[in-house]
Backbone and ligand atoms as CSV (ligand in chain L), in Angstrom:
chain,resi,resn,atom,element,x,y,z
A,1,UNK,N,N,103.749,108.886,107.969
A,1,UNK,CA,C,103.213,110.242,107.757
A,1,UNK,C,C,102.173,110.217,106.639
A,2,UNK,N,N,101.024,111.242,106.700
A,2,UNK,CA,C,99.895,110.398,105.931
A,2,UNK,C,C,100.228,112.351,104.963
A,3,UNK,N,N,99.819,111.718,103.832
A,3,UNK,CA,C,99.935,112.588,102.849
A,3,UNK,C,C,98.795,113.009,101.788
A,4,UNK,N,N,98.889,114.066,101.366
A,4,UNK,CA,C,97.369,114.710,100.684
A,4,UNK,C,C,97.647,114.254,99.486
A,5,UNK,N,N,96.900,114.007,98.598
A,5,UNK,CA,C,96.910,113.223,97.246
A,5,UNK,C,C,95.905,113.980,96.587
A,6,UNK,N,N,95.872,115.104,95.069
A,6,UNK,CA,C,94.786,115.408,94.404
A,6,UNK,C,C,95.232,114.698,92.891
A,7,UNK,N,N,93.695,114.319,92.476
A,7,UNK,CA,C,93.775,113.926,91.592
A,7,UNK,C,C,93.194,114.473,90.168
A,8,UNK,N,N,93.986,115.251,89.817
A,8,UNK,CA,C,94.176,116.238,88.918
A,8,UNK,C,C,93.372,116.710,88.085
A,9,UNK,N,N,92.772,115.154,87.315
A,9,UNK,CA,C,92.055,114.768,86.075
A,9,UNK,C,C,90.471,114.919,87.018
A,10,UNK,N,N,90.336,114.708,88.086
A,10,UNK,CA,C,88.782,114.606,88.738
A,10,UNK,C,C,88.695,116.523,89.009
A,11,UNK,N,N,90.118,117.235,89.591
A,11,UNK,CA,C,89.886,118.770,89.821
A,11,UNK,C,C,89.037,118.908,88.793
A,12,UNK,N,N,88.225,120.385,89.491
A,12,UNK,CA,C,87.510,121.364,88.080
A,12,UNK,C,C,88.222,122.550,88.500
A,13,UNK,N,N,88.883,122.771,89.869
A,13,UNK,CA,C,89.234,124.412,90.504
A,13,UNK,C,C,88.223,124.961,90.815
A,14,UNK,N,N,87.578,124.627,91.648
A,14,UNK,CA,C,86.091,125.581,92.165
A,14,UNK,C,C,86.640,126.189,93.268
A,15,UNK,N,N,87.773,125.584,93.765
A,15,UNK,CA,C,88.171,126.230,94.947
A,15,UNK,C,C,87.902,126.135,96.558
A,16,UNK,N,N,86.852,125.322,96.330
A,16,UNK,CA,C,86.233,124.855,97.719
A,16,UNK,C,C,87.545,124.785,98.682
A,17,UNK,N,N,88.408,123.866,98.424
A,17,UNK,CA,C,88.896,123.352,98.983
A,17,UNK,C,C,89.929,124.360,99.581
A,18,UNK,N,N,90.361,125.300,98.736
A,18,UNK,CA,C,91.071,126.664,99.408
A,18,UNK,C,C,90.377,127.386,100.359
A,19,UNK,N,N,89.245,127.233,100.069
A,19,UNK,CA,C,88.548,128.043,101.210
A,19,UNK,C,C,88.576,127.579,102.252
A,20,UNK,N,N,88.664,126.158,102.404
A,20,UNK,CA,C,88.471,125.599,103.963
A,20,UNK,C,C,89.866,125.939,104.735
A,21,UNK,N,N,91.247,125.551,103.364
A,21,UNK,CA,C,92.259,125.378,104.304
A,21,UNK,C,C,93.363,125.789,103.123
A,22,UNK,N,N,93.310,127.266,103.071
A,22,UNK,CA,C,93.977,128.305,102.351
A,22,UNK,C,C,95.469,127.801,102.146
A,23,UNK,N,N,95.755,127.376,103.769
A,23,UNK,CA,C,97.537,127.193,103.643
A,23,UNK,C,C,98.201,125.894,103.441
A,24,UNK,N,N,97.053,124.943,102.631
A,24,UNK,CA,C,97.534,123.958,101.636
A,24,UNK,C,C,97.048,123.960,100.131
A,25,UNK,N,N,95.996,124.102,100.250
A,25,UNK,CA,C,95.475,124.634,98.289
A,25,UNK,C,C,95.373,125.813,98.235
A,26,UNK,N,N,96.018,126.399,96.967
A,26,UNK,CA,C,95.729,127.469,96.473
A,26,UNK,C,C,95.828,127.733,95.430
A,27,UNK,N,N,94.735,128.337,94.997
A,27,UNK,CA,C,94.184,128.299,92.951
A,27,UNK,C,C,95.302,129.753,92.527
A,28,UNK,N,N,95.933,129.202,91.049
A,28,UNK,CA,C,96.760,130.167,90.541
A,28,UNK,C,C,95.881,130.978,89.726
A,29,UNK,N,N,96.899,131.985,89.155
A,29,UNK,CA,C,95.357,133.233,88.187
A,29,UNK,C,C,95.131,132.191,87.406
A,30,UNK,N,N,96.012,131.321,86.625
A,30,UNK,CA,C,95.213,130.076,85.252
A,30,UNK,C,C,93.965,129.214,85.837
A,31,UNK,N,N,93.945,129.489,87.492
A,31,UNK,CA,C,93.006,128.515,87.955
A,31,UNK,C,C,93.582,127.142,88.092
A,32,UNK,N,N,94.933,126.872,88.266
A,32,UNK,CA,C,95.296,125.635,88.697
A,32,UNK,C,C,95.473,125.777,89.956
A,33,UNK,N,N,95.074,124.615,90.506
A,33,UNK,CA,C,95.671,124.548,91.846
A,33,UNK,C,C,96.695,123.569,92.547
A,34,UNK,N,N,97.154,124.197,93.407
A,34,UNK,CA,C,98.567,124.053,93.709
A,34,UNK,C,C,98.437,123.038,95.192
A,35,UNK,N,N,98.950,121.880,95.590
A,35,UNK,CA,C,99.283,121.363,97.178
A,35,UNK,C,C,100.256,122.352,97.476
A,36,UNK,N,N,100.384,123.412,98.451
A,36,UNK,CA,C,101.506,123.640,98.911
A,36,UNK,C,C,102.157,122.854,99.869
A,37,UNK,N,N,101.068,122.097,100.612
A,37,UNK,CA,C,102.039,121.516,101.309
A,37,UNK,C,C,101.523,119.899,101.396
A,38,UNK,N,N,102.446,118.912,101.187
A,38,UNK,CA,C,101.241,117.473,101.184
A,38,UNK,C,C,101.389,116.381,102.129
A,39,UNK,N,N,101.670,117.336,103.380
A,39,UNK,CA,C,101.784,116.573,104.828
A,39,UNK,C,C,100.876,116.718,105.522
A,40,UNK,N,N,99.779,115.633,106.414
A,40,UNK,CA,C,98.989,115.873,107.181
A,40,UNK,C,C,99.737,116.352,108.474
A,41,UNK,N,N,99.525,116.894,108.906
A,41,UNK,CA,C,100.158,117.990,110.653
A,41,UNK,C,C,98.782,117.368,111.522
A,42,UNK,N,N,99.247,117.166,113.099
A,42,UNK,CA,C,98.249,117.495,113.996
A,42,UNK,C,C,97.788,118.723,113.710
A,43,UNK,N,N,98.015,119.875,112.873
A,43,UNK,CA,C,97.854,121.099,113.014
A,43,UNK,C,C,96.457,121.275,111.858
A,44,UNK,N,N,96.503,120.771,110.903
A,44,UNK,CA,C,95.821,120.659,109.497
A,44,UNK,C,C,94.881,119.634,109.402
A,45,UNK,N,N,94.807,118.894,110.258
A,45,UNK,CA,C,94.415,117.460,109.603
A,45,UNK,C,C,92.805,118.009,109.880
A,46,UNK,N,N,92.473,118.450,110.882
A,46,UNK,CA,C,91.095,118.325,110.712
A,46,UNK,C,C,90.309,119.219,109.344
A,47,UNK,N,N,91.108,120.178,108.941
A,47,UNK,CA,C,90.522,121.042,108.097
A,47,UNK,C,C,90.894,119.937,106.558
A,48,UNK,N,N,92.312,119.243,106.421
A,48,UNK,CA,C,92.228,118.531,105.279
A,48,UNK,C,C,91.245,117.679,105.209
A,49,UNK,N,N,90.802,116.879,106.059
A,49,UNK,CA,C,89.393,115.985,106.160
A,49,UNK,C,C,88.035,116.469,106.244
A,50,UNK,N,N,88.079,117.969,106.525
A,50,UNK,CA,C,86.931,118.190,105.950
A,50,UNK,C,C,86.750,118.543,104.324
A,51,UNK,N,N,88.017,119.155,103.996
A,51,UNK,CA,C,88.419,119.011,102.483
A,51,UNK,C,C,87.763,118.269,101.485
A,52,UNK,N,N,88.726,116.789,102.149
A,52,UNK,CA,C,88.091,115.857,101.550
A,52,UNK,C,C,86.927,115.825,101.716
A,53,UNK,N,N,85.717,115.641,102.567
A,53,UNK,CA,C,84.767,115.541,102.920
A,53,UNK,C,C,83.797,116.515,101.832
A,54,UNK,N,N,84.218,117.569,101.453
A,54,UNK,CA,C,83.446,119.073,100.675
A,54,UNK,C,C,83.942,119.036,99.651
A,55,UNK,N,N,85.189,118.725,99.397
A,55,UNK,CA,C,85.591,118.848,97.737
A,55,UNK,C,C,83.851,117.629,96.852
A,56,UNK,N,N,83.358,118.777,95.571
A,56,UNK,CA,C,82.252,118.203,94.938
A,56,UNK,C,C,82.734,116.807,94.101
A,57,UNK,N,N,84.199,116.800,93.973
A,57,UNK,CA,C,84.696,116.278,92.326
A,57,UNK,C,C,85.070,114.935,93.417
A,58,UNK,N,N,85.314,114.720,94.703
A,58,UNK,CA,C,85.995,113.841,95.312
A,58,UNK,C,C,87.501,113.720,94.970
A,59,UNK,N,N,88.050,114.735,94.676
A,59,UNK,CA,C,89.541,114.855,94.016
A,59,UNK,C,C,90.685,114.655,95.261
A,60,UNK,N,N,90.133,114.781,96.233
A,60,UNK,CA,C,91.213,114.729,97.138
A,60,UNK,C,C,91.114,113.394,98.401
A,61,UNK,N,N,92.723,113.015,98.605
A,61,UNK,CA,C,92.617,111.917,99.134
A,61,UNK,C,C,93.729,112.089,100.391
A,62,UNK,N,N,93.351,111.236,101.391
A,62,UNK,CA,C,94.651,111.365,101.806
A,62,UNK,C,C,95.245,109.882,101.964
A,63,UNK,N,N,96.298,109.514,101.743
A,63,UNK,CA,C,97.182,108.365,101.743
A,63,UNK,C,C,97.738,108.134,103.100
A,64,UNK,N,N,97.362,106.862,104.063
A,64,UNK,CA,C,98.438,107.014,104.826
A,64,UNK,C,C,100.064,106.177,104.759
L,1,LIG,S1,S,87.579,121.235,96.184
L,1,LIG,FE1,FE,88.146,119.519,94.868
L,1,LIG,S2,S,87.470,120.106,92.809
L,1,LIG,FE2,FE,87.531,121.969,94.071
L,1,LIG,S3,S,89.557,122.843,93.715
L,1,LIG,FE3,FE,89.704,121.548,95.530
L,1,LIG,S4,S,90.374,119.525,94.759
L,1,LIG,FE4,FE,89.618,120.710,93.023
């Protein structure tokens, strides 16, 4: 099972990445952001890879 990986210290929280795919990142009011969930799904995967693909900081990875 391949899994989402952010790497914390590269985040800034711009949020990009919520925007693509709301129902795994989501920025708290402090502006941290949260994996809710850190399983790739047939259901998700294409929106987590574009994620990765758009996140500016390259913060996100996925592990398989
Ligand atoms: S797109 Fe990248 S830098 Fe922006 S909040 Fe998501 S992980 Fe952080």
């Amino acid at each position: 099972m391949s899994k989402i990986v952010v790497d914390f210290g590269l985040c800034e929280s711009n949020g990009v990445c919520m925007g693509i795919i709301p129902e795994v990142f989501d920025l708290d009011d402090q502006d941290y952001l949260h994996v809710l969930t850190d399983e790739v799904t047939p259901d998700n995967e294409e929106r987590v890879r574009e994620s990765v693909r758009q996140c500016p900081r390259q913060a996100i990875a996925i592990v398989e």
